[in-house]
N, C-alpha and C positions, 0 to 999 in steps of 0.2 A: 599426494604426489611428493618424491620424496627428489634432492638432488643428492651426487656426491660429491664429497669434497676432500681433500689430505690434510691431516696433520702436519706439525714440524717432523715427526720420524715417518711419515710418507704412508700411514695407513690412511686406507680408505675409512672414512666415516659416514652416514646415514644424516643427513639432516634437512629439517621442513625450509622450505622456502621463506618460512615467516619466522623462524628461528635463525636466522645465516650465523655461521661459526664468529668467535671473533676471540679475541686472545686472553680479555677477560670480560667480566660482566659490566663494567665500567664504560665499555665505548659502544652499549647500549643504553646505557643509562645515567641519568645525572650523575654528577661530582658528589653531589650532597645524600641522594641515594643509596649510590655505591659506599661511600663511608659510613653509612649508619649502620649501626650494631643493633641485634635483634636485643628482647627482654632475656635476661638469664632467669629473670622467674619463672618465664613460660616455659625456657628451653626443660629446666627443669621438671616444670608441669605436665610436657610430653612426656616426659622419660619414665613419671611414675605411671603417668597412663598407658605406656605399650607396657608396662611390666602387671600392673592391674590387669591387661585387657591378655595375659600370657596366663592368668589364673592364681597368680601371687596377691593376698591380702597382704595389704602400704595402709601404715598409717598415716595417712598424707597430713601433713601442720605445713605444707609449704603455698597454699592459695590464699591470696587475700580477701576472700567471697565467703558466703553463707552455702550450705547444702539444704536444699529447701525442705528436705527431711526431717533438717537438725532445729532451722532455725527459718519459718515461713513467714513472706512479708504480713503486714495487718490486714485481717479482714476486710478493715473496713477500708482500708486504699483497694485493696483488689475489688470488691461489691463498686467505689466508683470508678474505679477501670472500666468494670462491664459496663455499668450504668450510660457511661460515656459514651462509649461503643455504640449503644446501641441510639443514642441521641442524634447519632453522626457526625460524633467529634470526631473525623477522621482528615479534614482537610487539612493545609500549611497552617501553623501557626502564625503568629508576629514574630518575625526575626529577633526579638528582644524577649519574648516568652510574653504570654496571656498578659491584662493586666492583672484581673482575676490573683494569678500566683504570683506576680511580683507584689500586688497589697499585701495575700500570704506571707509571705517570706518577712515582707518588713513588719507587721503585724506581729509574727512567731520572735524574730528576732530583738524585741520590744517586749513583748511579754516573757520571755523566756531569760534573755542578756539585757535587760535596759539599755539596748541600743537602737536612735530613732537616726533614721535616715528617712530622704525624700523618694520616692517612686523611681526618679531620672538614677538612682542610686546602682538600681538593681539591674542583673542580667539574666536570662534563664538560660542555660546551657545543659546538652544530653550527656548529665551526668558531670561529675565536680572534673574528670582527667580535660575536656577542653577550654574546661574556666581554668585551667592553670597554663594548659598551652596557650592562650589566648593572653593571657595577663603578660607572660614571656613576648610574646610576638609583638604586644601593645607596645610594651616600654623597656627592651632591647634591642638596641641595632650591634650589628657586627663590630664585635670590638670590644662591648660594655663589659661593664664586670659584673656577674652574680656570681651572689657569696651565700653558700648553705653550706650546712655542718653535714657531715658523713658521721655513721653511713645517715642514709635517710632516700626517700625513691624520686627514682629517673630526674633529678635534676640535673646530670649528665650529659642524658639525652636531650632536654628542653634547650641546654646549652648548644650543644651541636647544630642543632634544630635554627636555632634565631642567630649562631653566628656569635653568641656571646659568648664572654672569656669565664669560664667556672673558675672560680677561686674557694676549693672544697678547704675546710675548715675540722679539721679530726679533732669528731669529741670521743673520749673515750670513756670508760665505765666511772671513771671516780664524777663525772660531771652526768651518770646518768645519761649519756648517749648525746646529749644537749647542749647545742654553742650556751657560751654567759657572754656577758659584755667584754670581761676580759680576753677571753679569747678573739672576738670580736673586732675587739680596739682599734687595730690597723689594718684590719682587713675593709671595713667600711669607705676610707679614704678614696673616695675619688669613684666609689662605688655605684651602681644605677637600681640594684634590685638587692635586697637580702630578702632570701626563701626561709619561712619559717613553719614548724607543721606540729601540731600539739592537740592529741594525743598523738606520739608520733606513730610512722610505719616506717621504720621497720622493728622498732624498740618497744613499743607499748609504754615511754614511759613519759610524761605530762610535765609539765614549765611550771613552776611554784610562781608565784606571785613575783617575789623579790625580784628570782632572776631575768621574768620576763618584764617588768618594769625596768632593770637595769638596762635594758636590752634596751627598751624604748628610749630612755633618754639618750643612750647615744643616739638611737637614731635620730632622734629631735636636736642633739647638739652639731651633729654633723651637717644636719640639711640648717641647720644655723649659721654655719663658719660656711658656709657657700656663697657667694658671691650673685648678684642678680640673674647673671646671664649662665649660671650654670644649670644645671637639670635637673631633680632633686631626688635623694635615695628614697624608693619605694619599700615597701614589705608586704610581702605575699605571704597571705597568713592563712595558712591550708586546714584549716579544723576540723574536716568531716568524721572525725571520730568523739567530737567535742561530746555528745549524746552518752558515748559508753567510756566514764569513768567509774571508778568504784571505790569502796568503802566511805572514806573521809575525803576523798581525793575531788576538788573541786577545781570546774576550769578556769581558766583564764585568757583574757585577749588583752592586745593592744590598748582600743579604746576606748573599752573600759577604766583601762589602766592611768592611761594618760587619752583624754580626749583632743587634745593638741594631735594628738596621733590620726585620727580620723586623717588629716589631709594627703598621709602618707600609704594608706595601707588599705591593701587588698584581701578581702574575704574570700575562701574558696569553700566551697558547703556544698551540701547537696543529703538527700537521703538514702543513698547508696548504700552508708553503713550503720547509720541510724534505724534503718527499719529494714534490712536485711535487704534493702531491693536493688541489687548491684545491675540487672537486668534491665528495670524499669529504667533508668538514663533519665532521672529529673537533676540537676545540679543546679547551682547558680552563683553568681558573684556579687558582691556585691562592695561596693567603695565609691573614691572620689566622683563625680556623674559627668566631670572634664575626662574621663581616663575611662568610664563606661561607655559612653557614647562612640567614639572609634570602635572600641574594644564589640560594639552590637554591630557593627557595621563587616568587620571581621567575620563572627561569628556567620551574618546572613551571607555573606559569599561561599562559606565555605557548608555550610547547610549542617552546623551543628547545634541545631535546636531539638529540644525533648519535645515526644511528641503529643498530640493537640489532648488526648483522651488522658494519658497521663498527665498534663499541666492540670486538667479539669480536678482530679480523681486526688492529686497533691495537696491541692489549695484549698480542697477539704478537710484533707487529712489535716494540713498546720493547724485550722482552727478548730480541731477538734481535741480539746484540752484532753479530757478523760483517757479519751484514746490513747493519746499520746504516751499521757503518764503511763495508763497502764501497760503497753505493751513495752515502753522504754524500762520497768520495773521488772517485766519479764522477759525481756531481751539481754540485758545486765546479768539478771540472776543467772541465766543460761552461760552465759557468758564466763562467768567469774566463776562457777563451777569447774569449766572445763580451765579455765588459767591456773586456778587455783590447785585444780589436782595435778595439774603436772607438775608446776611449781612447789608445793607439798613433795611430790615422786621426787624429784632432782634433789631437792635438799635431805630428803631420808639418803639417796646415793650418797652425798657432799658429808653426812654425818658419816656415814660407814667407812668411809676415809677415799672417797673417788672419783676424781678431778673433773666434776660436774658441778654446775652453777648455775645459780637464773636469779631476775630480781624480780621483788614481789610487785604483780601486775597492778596498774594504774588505770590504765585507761584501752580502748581502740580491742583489736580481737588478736595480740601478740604477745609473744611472752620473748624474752630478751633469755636465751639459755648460750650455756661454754659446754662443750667438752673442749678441756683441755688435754687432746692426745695429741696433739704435734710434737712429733719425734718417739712417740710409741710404735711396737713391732706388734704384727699380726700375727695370729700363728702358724700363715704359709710364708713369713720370713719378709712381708712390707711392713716397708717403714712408711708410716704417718705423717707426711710432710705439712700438706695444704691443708685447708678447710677445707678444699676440694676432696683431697684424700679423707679425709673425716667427714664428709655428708656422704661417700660413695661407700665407706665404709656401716655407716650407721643404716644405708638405705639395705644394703645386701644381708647385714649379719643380725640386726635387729628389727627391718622392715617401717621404720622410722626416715618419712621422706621430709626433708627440713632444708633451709635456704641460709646457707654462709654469706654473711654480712659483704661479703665482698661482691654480692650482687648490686649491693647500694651505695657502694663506693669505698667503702672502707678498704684498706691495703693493707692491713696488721694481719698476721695469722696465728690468730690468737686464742683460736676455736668459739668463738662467737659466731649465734646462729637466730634465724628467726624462727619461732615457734608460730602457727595460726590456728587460734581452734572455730574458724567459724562454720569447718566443714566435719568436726568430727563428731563424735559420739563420745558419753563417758567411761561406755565399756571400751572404746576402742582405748582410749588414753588407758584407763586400768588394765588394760593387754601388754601396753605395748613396754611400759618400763620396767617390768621384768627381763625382759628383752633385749632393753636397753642396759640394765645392770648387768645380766652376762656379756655383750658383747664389750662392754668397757672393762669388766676385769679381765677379759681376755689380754688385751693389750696392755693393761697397767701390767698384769703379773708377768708377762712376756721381759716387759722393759727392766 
């Protein structure tokens, strides 16, 4: 059944009863709704899939996921999937996740980081993205200030989300993409959360000691100079890529660093990118057990628990030393192949004289690359303004689908992009910068 209805220019329109016209989408739906902005990474991610699904080969670097072609969870987690399954671990879990996999976690997290926390410590959440909305919603109210460094992901959006004041923080290449204390300095003042994420996303590139101890002590000096009755700056400390560094490159945390730290700072983990299983939705948190316990209470209303067969099939997985190592050995190597060759590619461009960049990968499944063509001519006569215009261009004339920095915040247009290899293949990389290297002389030599 349909009704009609007019326009303001008096055309008839066609509309459902349960759709009733209205002048914008807003006086159907919340305030908070109607203002929130989709992901530009997915916007993105459609775009290469109608253009893949039109019969055009994209060498996609723009998903932050594994292609289970390339890169397949561990056997031995999926064998206790099924095993699971077939147990009939299929009920509700505990709102708080199995204890089973919170011993795991803290167990792994002790043998792995010498870090010992008590049980009440730990959270299990489906997958690390609502242990980060959840730590936002725990310990900001409307008004607070979080403070992360750009670019870096959807901290934006989490801000929008809980009401809090984002106080983005531009780090730029000389600091490796990464707040220091100095930049830092006055932005913490009076502050309630600083968001921190190492190995990062959307950079790939990892916190050295120094600068993330320097980082700590402010945080420790500030919640000092605070006063009894103030509230004390938190830090959200997002590692999930802590698993896949490379070479020489070793991680670091907070409370390792400074154990005073412990009273401030929130873990986000999970095995999403550690063992390729972005799907499975096992995460967790883990921090102060005043600050977890609301924070489980949250999670059970909103029913963002990993589910029962996967908590089982995980918490094997953790104590499963051998395993571990070796799949993290051959997850790595996969990994740093594909980083590496592209990285190798851009710099052979960079030696040939052509305003390509990228820094040597550290850690996580990204590679930090420039074209620098802002303000180069195409040769049907565009000009190369945006990174917008430079990822539209590179996707059309080279088939190279990549994510400008100004999805994570950043506001320079500077030709800085994210690379992601955890869905491609080696041939595809060895395809595609050929590819890349004509469509950039085109416009260098135009300019």
């Amino acid at each position: 059944m349909t009704a009609l209805t007019y326009d303001t220019a008096g055309v008839v329109r066609e509309t459902s009863p349960l759709s009733p016209p209205c002048a914008r989408a807003g006086l159907r739906i919340s305030e908070m709704a109607d203002g929130l902005m989709g992901s530009e990474i997915l916007r993105i991610g459609a775009e290469v899939r109608a253009i893949r699904a039109a019969g055009t080969q994209i060498c996609n670097l723009t998903v932050g996921d594994f292609d289970p072609a390339e890169f397949r969870i561990p056997r031995y987690l999926e064998d206790h999937i099924e095993e699971a399954l077939r147990r009939g671990e299929t009920n509700y879990p505990p709102s708080d996740g199995t204890m089973q996999l919170r011993q795991a976690v803290l167990a792994f997290y002790e043998r792995w980081l010498g870090l010992r926390y008590p049980v009440e410590s730990v959270l299990i959440t489906s997958g690390s993205r609502p242990g980060i909305y959840s730590t936002f919603r725990t310990l900001v109210d409307p008004g607070d200030r979080v403070v992360y460094g750009v670019p870096s992901w959807n901290n934006n959006h989490y801000c929008y989300l809980t009401g809090g004041v984002g106080v983005p923080i531009v780090c730029g290449s000389d600091a490796v993409f990464l707040p220091t204390r100095e930049l830092l300095e006055n932005a913490v003042r009076g502050a309630r959360l600083l968001v921190l994420n190492s190995p990062s996303n959307p950079t790939g590139t990892v916190f050295d000691t120094e600068t993330l101890a320097g980082i700590c002590d402010l945080v420790l000096e500030e919640n000092a100079r605070r006063g009894v009755g103030e509230r004390p700056l938190y830090v959200l400390y997002d590692q999930v890529y802590w698993m896949l560094t490379f070479g020489g490159t070793v991680h670091v945390d907070p409370v390792s660093l400074r154990p005073e730290m412990a009273a401030y700072t929130i873990f986000v983990d999970g095995i999403s990118k550690a063992f390729a299983a972005t799907g499975v939705r096992v995460g967790w948190v883990v921090g102060p057990a005043d600050v977890i316990r609301p924070m489980s209470c949250l999670i059970g209303h909103i029913g963002a628990w990993a589910p029962r067969a996967e908590q089982a099939a995980t918490a094997q997985l953790l104590g499963a030393t051998e395993e571990v190592s070796a799949y993290r050995a051959e997850l790595t190597r996969g990994l740093r192949q594909r980083l590496d060759g592209l990285h190798d590619g851009l710099h052979a461009l960079r030696r040939a004289g052509l305003p390509v960049d990228s820094f040597s990968p550290k850690g996580a499944i990204y590679l930090s690359a420039r074209f620098a063509l802002n303000g180069t001519l195409t040769a049907d006569g565009v000009v190369l303004r945006t990174n917008e215009d430079i990822r539209r261009y590179l996707l059309r004339e080279a088939a190279l689908a990549a994510v400008p920095f100004q999805a994570f915040g950043a506001m320079e247009e500077t030709g800085w992009f994210r690379l992601s290899v955890g869905a491609v293949s080696l041939a595809e990389i060895d395809q595609v910068l050929p590819r890349v290297q004509a469509a950039v002389e085109v416009v260098t030599s135009a300019d």
